[in-house]
ZAGUPA-139210 format. One line per field, with one value per residue (C-alpha): residue in three letters; chain; x, y, z. Coordinates in steps of 0.2 Angstrom, whole numbers. Each point is the difference from the previous one (the first is absolute). Example, Ala and Ser with C-alpha at 12.3 -4.5 7.8 and 13.67 -1.06 7.14 Angstrom:
REM ZAGUPA-139210
code	ALA, SER
unit	A, A
c1	62, 6
c2	-22, 17
c3	39, -3
END
This chain:
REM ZAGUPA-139210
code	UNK, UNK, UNK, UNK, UNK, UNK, UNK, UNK, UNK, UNK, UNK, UNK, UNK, UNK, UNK, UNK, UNK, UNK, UNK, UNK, UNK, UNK, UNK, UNK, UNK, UNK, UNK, UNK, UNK, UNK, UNK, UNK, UNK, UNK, UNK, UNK, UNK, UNK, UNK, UNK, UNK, UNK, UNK, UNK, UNK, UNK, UNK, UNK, UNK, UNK, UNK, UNK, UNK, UNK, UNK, UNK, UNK, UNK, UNK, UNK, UNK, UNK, UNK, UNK, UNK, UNK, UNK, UNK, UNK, UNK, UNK, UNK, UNK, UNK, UNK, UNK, UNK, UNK, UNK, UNK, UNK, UNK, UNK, UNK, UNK, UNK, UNK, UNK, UNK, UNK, UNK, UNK, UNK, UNK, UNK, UNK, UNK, UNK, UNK, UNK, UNK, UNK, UNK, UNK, UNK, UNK, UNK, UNK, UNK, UNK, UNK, UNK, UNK, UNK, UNK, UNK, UNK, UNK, UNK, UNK, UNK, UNK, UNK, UNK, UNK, UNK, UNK, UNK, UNK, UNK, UNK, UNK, UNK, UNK, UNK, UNK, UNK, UNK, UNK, UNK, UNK, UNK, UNK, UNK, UNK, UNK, UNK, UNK, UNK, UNK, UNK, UNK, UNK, UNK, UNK, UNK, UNK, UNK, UNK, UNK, UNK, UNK, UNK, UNK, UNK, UNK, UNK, UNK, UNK, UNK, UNK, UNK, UNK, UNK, UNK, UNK, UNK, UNK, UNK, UNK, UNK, UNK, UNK, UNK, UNK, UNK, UNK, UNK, UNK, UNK, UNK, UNK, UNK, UNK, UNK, UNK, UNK, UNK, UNK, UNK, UNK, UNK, UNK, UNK, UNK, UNK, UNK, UNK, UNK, UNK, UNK, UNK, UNK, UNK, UNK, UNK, UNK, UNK, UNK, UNK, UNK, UNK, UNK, UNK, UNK, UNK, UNK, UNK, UNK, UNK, UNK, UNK, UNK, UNK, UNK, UNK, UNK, UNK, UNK, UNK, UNK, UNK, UNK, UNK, UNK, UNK, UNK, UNK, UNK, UNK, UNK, UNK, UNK, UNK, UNK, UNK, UNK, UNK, UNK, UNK, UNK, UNK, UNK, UNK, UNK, UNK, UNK, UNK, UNK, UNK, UNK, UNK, UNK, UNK, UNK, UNK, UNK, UNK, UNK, UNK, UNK, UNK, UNK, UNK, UNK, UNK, UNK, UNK, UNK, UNK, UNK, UNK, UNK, UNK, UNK, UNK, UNK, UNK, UNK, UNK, UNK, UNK, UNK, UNK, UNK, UNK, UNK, UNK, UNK, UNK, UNK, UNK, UNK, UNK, UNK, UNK, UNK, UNK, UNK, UNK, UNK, UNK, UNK, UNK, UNK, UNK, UNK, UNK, UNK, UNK, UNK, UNK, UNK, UNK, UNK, UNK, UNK, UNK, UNK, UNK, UNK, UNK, UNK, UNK, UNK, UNK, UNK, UNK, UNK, UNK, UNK, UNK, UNK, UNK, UNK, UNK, UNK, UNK, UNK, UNK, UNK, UNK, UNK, UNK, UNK, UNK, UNK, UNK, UNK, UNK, UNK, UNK, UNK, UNK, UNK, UNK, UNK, UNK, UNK, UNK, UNK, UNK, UNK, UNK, UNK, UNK, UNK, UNK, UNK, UNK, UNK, UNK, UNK, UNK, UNK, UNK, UNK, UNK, UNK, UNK, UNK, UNK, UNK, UNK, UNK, UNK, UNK, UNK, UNK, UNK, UNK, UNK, UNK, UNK, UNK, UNK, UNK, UNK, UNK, UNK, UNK, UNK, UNK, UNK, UNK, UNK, UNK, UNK, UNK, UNK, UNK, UNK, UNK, UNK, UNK, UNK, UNK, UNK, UNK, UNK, UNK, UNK, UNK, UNK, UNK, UNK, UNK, UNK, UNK, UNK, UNK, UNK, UNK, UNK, UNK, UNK, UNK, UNK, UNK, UNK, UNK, UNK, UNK, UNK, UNK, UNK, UNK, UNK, UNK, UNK, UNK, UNK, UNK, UNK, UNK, UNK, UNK, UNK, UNK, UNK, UNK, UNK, UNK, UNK, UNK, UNK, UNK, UNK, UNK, UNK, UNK, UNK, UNK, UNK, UNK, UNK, UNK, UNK, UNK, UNK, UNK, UNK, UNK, UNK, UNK, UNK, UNK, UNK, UNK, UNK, UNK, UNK, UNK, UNK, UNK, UNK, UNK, UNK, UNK, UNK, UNK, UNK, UNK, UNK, UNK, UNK, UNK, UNK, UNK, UNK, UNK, UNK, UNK, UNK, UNK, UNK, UNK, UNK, UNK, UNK, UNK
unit	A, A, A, A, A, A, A, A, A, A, A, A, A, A, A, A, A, A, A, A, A, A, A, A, A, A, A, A, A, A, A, A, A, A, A, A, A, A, A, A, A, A, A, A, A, A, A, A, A, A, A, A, A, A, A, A, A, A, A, A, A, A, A, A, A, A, A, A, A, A, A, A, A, A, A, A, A, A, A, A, A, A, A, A, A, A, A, A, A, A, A, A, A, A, A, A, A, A, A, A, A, A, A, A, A, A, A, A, A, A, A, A, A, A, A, A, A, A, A, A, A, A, A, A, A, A, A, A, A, A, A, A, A, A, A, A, A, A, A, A, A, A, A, A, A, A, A, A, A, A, A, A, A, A, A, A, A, A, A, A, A, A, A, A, A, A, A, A, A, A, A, A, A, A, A, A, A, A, A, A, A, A, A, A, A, A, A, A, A, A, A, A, A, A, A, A, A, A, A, A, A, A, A, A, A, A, A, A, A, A, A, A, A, A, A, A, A, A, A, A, A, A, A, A, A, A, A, A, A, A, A, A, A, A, A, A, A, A, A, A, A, A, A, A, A, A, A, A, A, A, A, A, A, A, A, A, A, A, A, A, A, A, A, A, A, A, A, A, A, A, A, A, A, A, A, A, A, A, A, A, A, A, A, A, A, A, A, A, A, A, A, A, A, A, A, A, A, A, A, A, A, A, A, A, A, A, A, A, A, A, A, A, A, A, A, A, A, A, A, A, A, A, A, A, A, A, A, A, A, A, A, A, A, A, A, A, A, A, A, A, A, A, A, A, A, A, A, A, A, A, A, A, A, A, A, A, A, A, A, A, A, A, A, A, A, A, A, A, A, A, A, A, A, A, A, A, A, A, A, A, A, A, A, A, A, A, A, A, A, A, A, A, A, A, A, A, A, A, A, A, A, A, A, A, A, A, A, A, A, A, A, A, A, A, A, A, A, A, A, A, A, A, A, A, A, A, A, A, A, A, A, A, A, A, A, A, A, A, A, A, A, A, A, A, A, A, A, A, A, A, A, A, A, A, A, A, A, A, A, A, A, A, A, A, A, A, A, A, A, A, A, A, A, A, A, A, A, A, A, A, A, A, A, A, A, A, A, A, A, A, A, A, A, A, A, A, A, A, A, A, A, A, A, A, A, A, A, A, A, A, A, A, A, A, A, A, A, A, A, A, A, A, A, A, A, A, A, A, A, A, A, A, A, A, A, A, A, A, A, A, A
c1	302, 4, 8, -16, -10, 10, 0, -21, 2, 8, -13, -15, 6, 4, -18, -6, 11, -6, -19, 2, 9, -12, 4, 18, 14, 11, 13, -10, -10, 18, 4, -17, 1, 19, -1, -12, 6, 17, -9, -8, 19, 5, -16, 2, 19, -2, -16, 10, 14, -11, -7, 15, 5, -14, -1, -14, -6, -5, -19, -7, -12, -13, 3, 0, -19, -4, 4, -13, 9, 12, 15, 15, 7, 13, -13, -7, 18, 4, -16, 1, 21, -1, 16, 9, -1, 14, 12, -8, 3, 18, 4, -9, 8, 16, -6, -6, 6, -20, -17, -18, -11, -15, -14, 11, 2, -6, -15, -4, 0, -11, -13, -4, -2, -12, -11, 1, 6, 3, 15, 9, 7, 8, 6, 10, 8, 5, 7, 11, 7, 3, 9, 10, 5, -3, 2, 18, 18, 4, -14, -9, -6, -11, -3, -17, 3, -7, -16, -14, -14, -7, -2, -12, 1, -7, -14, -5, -5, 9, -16, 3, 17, -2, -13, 12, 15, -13, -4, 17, 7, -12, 1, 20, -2, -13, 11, 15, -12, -3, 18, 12, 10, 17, 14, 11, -16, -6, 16, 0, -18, 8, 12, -14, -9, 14, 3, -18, -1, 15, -6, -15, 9, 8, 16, -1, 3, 20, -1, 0, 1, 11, -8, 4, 7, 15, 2, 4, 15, 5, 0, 8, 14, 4, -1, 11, 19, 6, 17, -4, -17, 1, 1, -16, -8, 7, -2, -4, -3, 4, -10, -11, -2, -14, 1, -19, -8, -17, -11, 15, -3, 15, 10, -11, 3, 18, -5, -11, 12, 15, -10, -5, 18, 3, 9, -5, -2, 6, -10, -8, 1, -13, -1, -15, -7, -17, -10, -12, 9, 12, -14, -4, 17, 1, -15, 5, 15, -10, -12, 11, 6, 16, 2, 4, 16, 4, -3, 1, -11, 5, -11, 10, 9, 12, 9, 2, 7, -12, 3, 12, 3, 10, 7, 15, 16, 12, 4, 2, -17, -8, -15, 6, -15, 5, -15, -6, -18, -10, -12, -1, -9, 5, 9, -7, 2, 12, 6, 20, 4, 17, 10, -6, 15, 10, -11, 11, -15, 4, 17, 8, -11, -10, -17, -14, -8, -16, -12, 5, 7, -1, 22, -5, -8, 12, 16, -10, -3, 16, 8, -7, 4, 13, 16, -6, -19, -12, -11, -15, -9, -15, 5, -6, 10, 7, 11, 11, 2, -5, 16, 5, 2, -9, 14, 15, -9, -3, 17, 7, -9, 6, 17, -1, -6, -18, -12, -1, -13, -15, -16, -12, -19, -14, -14, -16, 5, -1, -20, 11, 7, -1, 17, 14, 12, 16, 8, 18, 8, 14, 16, 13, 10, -2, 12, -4, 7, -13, -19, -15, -13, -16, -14, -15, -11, -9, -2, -19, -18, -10, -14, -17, 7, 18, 12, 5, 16, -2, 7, 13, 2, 7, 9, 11, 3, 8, 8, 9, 5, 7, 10, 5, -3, 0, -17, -4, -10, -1, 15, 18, 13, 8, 18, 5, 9, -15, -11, 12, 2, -18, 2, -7, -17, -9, -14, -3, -5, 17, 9, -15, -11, -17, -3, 4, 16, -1, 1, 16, -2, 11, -2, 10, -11, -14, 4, 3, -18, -8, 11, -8, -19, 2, 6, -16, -11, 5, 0, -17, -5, 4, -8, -14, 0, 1, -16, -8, 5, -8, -15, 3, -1, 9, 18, 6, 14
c2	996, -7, 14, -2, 6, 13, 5, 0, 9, 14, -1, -2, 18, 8, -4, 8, 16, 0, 1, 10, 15, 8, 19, -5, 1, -19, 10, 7, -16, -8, 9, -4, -17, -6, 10, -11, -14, 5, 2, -16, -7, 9, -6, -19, 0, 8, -9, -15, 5, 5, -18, -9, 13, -1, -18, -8, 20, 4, -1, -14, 2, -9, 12, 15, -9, -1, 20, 3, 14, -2, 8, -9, -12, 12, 15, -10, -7, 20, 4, -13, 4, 17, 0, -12, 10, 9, -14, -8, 13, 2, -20, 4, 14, -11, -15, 7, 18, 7, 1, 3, 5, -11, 14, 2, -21, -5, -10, 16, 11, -15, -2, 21, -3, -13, 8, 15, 10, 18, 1, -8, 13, 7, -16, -4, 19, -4, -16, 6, 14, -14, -11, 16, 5, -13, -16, -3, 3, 11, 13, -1, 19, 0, -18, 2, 20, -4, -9, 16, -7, 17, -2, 5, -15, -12, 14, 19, -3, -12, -10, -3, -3, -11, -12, 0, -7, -13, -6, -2, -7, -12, -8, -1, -9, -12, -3, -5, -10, -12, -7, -5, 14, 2, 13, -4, -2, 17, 5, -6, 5, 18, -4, -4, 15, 12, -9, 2, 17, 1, -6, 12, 15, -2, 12, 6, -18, 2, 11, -13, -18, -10, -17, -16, -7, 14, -1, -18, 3, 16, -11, -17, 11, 11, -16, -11, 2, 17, -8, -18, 1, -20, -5, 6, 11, 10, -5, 15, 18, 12, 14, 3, 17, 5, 19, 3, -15, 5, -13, -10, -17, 1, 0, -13, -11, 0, -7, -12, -6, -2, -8, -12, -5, -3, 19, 16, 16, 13, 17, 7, 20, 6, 18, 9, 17, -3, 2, -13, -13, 3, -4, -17, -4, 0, -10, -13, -4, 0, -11, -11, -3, 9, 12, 15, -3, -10, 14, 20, 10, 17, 12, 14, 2, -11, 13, 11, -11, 7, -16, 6, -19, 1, 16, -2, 6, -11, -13, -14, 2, 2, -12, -15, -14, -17, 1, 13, 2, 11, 3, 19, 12, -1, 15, 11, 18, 9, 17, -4, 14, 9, -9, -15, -7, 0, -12, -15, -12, 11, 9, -17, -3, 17, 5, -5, 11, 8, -8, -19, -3, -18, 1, 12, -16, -12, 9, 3, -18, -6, 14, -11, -18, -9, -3, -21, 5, -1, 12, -1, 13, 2, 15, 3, -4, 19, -3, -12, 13, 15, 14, 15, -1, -17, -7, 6, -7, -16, -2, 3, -13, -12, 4, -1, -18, 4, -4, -21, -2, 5, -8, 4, -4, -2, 19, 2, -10, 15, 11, 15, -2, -12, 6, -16, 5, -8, -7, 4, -8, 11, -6, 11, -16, -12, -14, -3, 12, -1, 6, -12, 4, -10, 4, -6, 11, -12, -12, 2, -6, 14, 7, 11, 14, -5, -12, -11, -13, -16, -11, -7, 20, 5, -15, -1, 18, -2, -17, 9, 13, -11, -12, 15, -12, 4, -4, 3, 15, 3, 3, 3, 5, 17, 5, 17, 2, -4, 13, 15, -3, 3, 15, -6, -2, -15, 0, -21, -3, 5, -13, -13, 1, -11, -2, -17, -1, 2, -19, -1, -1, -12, 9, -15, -14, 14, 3, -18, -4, 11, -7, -18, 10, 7, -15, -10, 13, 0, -19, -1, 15, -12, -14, 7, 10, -18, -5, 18, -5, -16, 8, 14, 13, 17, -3, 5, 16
c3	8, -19, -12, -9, 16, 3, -20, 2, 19, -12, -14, 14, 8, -16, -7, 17, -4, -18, 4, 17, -4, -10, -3, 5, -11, 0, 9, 13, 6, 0, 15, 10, -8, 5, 16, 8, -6, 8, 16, 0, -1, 14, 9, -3, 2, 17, 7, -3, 7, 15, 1, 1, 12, 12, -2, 10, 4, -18, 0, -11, -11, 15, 10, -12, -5, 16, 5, -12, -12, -16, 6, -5, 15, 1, 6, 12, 10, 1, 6, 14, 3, 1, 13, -11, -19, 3, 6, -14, -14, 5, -6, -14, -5, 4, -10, -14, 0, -1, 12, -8, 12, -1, -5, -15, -5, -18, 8, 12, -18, -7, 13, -1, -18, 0, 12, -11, 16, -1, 10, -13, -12, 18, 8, -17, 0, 19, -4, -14, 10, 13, -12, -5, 16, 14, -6, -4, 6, -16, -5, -16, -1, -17, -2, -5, -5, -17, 7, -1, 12, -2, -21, -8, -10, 15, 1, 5, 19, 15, -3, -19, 5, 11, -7, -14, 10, 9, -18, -6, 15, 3, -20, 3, 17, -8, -15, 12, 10, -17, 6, 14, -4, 10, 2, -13, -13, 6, -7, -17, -5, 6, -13, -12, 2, -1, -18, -4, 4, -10, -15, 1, 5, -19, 0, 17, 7, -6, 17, 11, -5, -11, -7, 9, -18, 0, 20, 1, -15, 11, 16, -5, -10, 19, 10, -8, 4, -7, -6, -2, -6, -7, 20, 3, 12, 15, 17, 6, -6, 14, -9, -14, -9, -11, -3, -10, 9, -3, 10, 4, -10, -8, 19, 5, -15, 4, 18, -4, -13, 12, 14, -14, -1, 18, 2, 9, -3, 15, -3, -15, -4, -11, -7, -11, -3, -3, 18, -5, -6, 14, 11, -11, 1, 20, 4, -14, 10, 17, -9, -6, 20, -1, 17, 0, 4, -16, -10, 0, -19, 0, -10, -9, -17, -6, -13, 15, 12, 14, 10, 15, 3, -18, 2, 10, -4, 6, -10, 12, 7, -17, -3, -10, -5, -6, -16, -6, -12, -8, -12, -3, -8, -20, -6, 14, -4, 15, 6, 6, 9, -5, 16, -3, -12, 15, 8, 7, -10, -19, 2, -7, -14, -5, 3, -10, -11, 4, -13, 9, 17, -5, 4, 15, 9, -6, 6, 17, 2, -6, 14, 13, -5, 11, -10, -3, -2, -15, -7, -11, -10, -12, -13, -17, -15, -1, 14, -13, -13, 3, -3, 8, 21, -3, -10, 12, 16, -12, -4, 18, 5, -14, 3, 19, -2, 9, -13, 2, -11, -11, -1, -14, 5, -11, -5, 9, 19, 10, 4, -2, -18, -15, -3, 1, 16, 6, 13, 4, 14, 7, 12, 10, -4, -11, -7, -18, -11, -15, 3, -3, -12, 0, -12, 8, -9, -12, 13, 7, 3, -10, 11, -5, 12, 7, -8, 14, 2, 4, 15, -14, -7, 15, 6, -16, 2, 19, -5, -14, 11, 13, -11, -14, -13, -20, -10, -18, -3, 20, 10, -3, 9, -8, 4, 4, -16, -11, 11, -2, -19, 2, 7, 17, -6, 7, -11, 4, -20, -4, 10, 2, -17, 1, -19, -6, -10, -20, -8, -10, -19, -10, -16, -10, 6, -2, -18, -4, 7, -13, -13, 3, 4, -16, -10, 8, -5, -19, 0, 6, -12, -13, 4, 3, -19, -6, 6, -6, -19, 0, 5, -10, 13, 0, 9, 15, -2
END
């Protein structure tokens, strides 16, 4: 499928959302929307994983013609194998790590809606326990905890409810059905629709999804080389750390974009308070045919470090991640509680104040970078110059040679704000002894809602990252002496001004040019005059 197919997939199932959801808020339908589309991934990936398989043994679609029913193929081989599904399930489960039982298969769900059957609403809540707790290796307890099939909002009685479900899924089936969709399409439209809802969930959306503009800067800057940017990108990145990952585009762009380049990526660790956008953010990795062993979200509270997996007290078994990146909550109001400066992630630096934890999340990520990683961060502009604790922590960080560079992007890219943010990258250890300023912020498509950066926006961004070259009224290189004379602030305008340079005035040639001007003038005055006298016509002054 061409990216323009999959760009109109997206738009086809987001018109479907749009007219279907009725009463619904954008947020709620997002959960009924995205969820079945997540299990029709699961369905296709594992049918065709069944069919090759069964080989010769998958039922065709002759023989499934001929049976006289619309089950799936798969339905009809487990009804006829009874003695063989559990040999079966097992290599499954061993190939590719899930089973779905064949009541609960995308085309199973489909067929009951499209002959309106009243066991729908109650096959779809078995299925999504089963999914939950049955079909893989690892449990996904609460997978589809946000999903209400007992709302209101689909209708008062089962029977509302269900004829409600039929309706909806049978328009998304037949929207799907108007291409040769695939697995990994199924996955960007995913994408798609999480941007879409996004955009209509207006400030709320900064909970769980970072444009694809601001990804792709974060992810080509954590992929290249973290001490030789200039020879390109890393083979392999053992681990990835995204600490707010919201829906987990922003760990999967970092994939994508190191399997681009020929490299791997070992596991991704993603963690995220929000119960439904941790939901999102784990069947967006399953759906874009990661396993669940590639990757391990953890729903709990970043500031409080609830994660046992990063608690551990010694040293040499603390979690290190070769990138780290996140995009936050801006200046998120806090409560630090009275131990927490002797927390091994602040004792070093100082705690954040409680108005913005903006520091809190960058000193918590920076905690678990490996000495030769890269981390990147989206914060806004306060974190460059704000005083107090802010300017301490700041100028720790200078001084300790972390912060790498500063990136400022352009107002009004993000649903969340309108605000301009930056990007600093940070390093544990970095060679150059100056910091990189870039001043990207007057560089931009203007938008009606968003402004957005262009292919050529980003890529000069990354490129003048990676070869940490000098630009007029863009990018400099700063040394540390200039920065302390500062006083540490990193305000980029200070060091990287976009207005265009004042035009030298040569006030001699200037005054010599109104010498001659002024002489032409009283020349021409008087020949003029003389043509006034002979007509005897009042002169000229």
């Amino acid at each position: 499928m061409t990216e323009q197919d999959q760009k109109q997939l997206g738009k086809i199932l987001w018109n479907i959302a749009d007219q279907l959801r009725g009463a619904m808020n954008a947020d709620d339908f997002r959960d009924y929307m995205l969820s079945f589309l997540f299990l029709r991934y699961l369905s296709d990936h594992y049918e065709q994983a069944a069919k090759r398989e069964l080989g010769a043994d998958y039922p065709t679609s002759d023989t499934v013609a001929a049976s006289g029913d619309a089950k799936p193929p798969l339905a009809l081989w487990y009804e006829r194998n009874t003695a063989d599904v559990a040999e079966f399930e097992k290599q499954m489960r061993r190939k590719v790590h899930y089973v779905i039982k064949p009541d609960y298969l995308w085309g199973s769900i489909v067929r009951l809606a499209r002959t309106q059957s009243g066991q729908l609403l109650d096959t779809l809540q078995k299925g999504f326990k089963h999914i939950e707790e049955d079909s893989f290796q690892s449990h996904f307890q609460g997978l589809f905890s946000e999903i209400n099939l007992a709302s209101d909002k689909l209708g008062r009685k089962y029977e509302e409810r269900n004829a409600k479900l039929c309706s909806i899924i049978s328009e998304i089936a037949r929207g799907m059905s108007l291409f040769s969709t695939d697995t990994d399409t199924l996955g960007d439209a995913y994408e798609y629709l999480i941007g879409q809802f996004a955009a209509g969930s207006g400030k709320k959306a900064g909970e769980f999804y970072t444009p694809q503009q601001i990804s792709s800067i974060l992810s080509a800057i954590v992929t290249l080389d973290s001490q030789a940017p200039e020879s390109g990108p890393r083979k392999k990145l053992a681990s990835v750390f995204d600490f707010a990952c919201g829906s987990g585009s922003l760990l999967l762009n970092v994939r994508q974009r190191l399997r681009a380049a020929g490299g791997t990526v070992g596991k991704i660790f993603g963690m995220e308070k929000n119960i439904t956008t941790y939901n999102l953010a784990r069947m967006n990795m399953l759906l874009h045919g990661m396993k669940d062993t590639e990757f391990e979200i953890y729903h709990g509270d970043t500031l409080t470090n609830d994660w046992d997996f990063l608690r551990e007290t010694n040293p040499a078994k603390t979690p290190r991640f070769d990138a780290v990146v996140a995009n936050p909550p801006f200046s998120y109001r806090w409560e630090p509680s009275e131990a927490i400066s002797e927390d091994a992630r602040f004792k070093n630096h100082g705690v954040a104040p409680r108005s913005a934890a903006d520091f809190a999340f960058l000193l918590h990520g920076l905690h678990y970078l490996k000495d030769d990683g890269v981390m990147a961060i989206i914060l806004p502009h306060g974190v460059l110059f704000r005083g107090g604790v802010e300017e301490r922590i700041r100028r720790k960080l200078l001084n300790d040679g972390h912060i790498d560079t500063v990136i400022g992007l352009p107002a009004n890219l993000f649903y969340s704000t309108g605000i301009p943010v930056c990007l600093l990258v940070l390093k544990k250890c970095k060679k150059p002894d100056d910091v990189l300023f870039i001043n990207a912020a007057e560089h931009f498509v203007k938008g009606k809602r968003q402004n957005q950066l262009s292919e050529e926006h980003i890529a000069r961004i990354v490129r003048t990252y990676q070869f940490r070259d000098g630009q007029e009224r863009y990018a400099r290189r700063v040394t540390m002496n200039e920065i302390a004379d500062n006083a540490y602030n990193l305000n980029i305008s200070r060091y990287v001004s976009t207005a265009p340079e004042e035009v030298e005035v040569d006030l001699a040639a200037t005054h010599a040019e109104l010498v001659r001007i002024e002489a032409e003038i009283r020349e021409a005055t008087a020949k003029h005059n003389a043509f006034l006298r002979e007509l005897g016509l009042p002169l000229l002054p």
